[in-house]
C-alpha positions, 0 to 999 in steps of 0.5 A, spaced: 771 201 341 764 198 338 761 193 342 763 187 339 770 189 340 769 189 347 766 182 348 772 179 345 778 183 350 779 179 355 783 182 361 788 175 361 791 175 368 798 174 369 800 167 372 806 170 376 801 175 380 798 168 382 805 165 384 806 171 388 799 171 391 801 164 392 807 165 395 807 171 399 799 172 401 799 164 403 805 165 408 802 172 411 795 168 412 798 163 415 802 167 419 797 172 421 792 168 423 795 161 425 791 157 421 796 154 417 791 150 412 788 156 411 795 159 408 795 153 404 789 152 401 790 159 398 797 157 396 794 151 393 788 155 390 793 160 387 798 154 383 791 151 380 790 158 377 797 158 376 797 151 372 790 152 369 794 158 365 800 155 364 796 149 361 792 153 356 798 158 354 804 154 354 802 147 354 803 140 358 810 141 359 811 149 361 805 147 366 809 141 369 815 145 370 813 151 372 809 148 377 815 144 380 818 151 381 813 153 384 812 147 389 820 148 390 819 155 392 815 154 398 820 148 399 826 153 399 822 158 403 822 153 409 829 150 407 831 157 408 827 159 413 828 154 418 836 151 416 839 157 414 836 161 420 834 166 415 828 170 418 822 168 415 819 173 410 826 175 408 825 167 406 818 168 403 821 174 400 826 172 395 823 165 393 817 169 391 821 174 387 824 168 383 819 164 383 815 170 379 820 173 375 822 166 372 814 165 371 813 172 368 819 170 363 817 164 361 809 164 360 807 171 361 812 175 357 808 176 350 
């Protein structure tokens, strides 16, 4: 590769690995720590990320929609959790799971 062509490559992040991030290291931070806000501000840090990208690759709509599934997730986790009697991570687990698949399928799959 000349140098020209290396500063044109940019390494994109996938925005699903921001929504697990999100999801799952903001539950394990919360979780781990006891600081429930601290969790939250890396969700919400994460979902920004997340939005800007889907903003920018995919439009207004695709970001609206995929931020209320993300925003969903995190309600299901606790509707799961703490309705169900689900054990927490399992809850965490399979929203993140979904929540990334559909996001990989439809904003960051080429």
């Amino acid at each position: 590769m000349t140098s020209s062509t290396l500063t044109r490559t940019r390494a994109r992040i996938p925005s699903a690995l921001l929504v697990a991030l999100g999801l799952a290291a903001g539950f394990g931070v919360a979780q781990g720590t006891g600081i429930r806000a601290l969790g939250g501000a890396l969700f919400v840090g994460a979902g920004l990320g997340a939005a800007w990208l889907w903003a920018r690759h995919r439009g207004w709509a695709v970001a609206l929609g995929l931020g209320a599934l993300y925003v969903g997730a995190f309600v299901l986790a606790h509707v799961l959790a703490l309705g169900v009697g689900m054990a927490s991570w399992l809850a965490v687990g399979l929203v993140t799971l979904a929540a990334a698949g559909i996001t990989y399928a439809v904003a960051d799959r080429a």
